[in-house]
C-alpha positions in Angstrom: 17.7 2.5 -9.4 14.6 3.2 -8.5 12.3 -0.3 -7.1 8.7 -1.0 -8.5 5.6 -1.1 -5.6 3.5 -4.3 -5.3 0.8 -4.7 -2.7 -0.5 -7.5 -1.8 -4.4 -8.1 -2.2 -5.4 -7.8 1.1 -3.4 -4.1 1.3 -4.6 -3.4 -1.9 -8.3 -3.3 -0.6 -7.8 -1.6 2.5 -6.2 0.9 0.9 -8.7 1.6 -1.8 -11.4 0.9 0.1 -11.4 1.2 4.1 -8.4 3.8 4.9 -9.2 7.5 5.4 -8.3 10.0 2.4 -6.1 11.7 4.8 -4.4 8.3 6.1 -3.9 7.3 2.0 -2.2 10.2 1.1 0.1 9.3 4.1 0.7 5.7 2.7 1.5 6.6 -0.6 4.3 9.5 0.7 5.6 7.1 2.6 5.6 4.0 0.0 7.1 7.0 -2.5 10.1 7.3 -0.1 10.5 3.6 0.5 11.2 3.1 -3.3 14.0 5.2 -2.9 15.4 4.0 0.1 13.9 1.2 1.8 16.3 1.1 4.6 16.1 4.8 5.2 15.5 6.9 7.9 12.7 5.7 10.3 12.5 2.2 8.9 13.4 -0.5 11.7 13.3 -4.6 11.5 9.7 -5.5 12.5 10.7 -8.7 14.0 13.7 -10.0 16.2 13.3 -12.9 14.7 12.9 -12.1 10.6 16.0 -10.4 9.2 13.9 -9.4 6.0 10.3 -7.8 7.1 11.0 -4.5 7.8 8.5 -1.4 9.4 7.7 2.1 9.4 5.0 4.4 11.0 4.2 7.9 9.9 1.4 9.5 12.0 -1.3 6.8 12.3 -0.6 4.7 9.4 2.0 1.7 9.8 3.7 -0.1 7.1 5.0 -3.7 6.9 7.2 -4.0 3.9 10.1 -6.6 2.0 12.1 -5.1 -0.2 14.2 -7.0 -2.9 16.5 -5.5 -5.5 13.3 -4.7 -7.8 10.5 -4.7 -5.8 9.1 -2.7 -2.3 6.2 -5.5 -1.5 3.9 -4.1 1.4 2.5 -7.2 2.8 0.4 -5.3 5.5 -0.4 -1.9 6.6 -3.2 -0.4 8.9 -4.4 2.5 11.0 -3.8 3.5 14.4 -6.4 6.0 15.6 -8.8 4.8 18.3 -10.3 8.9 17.9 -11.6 7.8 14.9 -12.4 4.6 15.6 -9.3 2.7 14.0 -7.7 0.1 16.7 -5.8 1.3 19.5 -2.5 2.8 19.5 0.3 0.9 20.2 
């Protein structure tokens, strides 16, 4: 079964208005594969401490999701590209 995307408001507006074209065609490949499988390949716990938040990175764009039985909710993503001005890399 295939999970519905939510985003909260805060990802919502960087994503329509702040990240790259280039960068949102990234993020919504990557949210498209996360509905599928949200534990898949590349996806990793994004804290030792939080059993449920999990992460993934694809080029410069990075992803902090939860994912329930219905629902992929991304409840923070960003880009890192200090070439183009976008924080520095990690």
């Amino acid at each position: 079964m295939k999970r519905r995307l939510q985003l909260t408001e805060q990802v919502a507006r960087f994503v329509d208005h702040y990240m790259p074209a280039t960068d949102r065609e990234v993020f919504e490949r990557v949210t498209e594969r996360l509905l599928d499988d949200p534990e898949g390949e590349g996806t990793y716990l994004a804290y030792l401490n939080d059993p449920v938040t999990r992460m993934v990175r694809e080029g410069h764009v990075m992803i902090e999701y939860v994912a329930t039985s219905w629902f992929v909710v991304v409840v923070e993503t960003d880009v890192y590209d200090a070439s183009r001005g976008f924080n520095e890399p990690l």
